[in-house]
N, C-alpha and C positions, 0 to 999 in steps of 0.2 A: 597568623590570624585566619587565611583560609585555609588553613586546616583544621581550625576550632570549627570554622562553619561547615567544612564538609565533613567533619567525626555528625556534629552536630544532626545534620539534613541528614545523614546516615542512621542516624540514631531515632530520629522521628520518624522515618519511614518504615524503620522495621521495626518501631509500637506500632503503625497504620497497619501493617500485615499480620502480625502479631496477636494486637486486640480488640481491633474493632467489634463492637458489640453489638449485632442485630436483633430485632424484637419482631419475631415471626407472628402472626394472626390464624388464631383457630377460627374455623368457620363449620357452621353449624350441618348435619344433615351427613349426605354419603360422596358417591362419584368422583367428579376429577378435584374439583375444589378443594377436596376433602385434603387429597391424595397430593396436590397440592402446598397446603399445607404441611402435611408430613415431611416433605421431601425440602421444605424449607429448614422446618424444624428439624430435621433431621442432618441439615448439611450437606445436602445434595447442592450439588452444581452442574452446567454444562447445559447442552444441548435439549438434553430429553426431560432432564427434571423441567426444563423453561417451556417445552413442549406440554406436557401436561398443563400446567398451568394457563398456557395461551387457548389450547382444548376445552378446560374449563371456561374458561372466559365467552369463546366460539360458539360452545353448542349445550352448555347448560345456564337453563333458567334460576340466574342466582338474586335476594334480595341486596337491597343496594353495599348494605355493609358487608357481608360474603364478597360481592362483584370488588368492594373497595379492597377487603382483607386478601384477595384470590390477585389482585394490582400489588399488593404489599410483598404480598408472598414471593411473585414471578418479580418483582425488581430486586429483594432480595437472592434471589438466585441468579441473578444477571450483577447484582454487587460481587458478589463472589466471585465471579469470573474478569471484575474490574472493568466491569462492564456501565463504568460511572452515568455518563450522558442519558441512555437508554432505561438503565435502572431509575433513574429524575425522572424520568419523563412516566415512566407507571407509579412510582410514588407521587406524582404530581395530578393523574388520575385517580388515581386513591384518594387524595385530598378533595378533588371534586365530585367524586361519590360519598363522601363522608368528611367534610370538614373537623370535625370534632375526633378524629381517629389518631392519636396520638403517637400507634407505631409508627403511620406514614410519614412522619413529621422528625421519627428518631433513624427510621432509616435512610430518608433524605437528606439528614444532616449526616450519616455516617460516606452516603454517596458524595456528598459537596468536599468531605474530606477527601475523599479520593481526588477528586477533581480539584483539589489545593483552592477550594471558595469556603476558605475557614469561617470569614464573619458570618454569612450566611448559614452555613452551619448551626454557629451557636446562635443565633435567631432560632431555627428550627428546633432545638433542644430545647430552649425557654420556651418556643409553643407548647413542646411536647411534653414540661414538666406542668405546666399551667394546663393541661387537658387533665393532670392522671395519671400519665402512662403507666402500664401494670408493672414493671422493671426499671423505677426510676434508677437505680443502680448503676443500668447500662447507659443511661442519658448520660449521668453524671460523668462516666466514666471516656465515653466520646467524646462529650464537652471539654473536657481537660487535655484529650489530644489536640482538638483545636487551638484551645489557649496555649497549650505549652512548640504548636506549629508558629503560632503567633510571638512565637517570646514571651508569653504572658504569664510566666513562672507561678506568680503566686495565686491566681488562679486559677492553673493547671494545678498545684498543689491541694486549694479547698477542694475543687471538684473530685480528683483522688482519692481526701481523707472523706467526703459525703460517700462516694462508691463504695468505698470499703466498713463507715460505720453501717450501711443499711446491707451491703452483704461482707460480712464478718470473715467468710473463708475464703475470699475469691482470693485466689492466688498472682492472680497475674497483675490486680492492684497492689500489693504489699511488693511484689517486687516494682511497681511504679515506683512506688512512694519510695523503697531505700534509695533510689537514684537521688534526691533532694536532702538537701541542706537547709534548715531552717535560720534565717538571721536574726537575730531581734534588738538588731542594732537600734530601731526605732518602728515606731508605731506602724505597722502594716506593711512592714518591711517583706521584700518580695523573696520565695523560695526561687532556688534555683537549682537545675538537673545535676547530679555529679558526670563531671565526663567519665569515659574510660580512660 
């Protein structure tokens, strides 16, 4: 039996590394913010990318949603580095520069996963999906690590097959999904992960 649980906790921590799906913020205009951005978007990490970004924040006059999205951005690159705590803490200023911004909301929940605070997570994905977000795909598909961190198989399972029908070729969901078994022993009967 604990070996099911440690194949198990081995098996969800490297989907967490694996797939987690952040939702970087364009901000409008030129300079650091910009550059910023890019370097989110781009999959930068580490010191210098987070440096630009705190740069921006320092010494350019940004409108609140830039100043929120340029907090999105830089916790984003501090998630990358598993830099959970500190990453919350600029999507948690993002959310007070713009409440209604629903990346801060999807990337906060991918930081809470890190930090193993699943429920709270999927709160934050249900803001995030009830805002908009522009890549509900990626909500869905965080969401479902959560659930499936929680034992929640069969809503790990929906959340999966929603990622996958709203983006059709995402590869790294269809191989979530072969992992599950479907039962339909009875009425909402729960999916569950195949082991190795």
């Amino acid at each position: 039996m604990n070996r099911l649980l440690a194949v198990g906790a081995a098996m969800a921590a490297a989907l967490l590394w694996a797939g987690q799906a952040k939702a970087q913020v364009d901000v409008t205009g030129g300079g650091l913010a910009s550059a910023c951005a890019a370097a989110a978007k781009a999959g930068q990490a580490g010191f210098r990318a987070e440096q630009v970004c705190t740069d921006a924040l320092e010494r350019e006059l940004l409108v609140p949603r830039d100043r929120a999205g340029t907090y999105v951005n830089r916790g984003i690159i501090k998630l990358r580095g598993q830099q959970y705590d500190p990453a919350m803490k600029d999507f948690d200023t993002a959310i007070r520069y713009q409440s209604n911004l629903a990346e801060a909301y999807v990337n906060r929940g991918a930081a809470r996963i890190g930090a193993h605070r699943f429920g709270e997570s999927i709160t934050d994905f249900n803001t995030a999906l009830d805002l908009g977000v522009k890549e509900p795909e990626k909500t869905y598909y965080n969401r479902a690590l959560a659930h499936e961190w929680m034992d929640d198989y069969k809503d790990a399972w929906l959340d999966y097959s929603k990622a996958l029908e709203l983006a059709p070729e995402w590869e790294l969901v269809k191989q979530q999904l072969t992992r599950f078994t479907v039962s339909h022993a009875g009425v909402g009967a729960a999916a569950a992960p195949a082991k190795p």
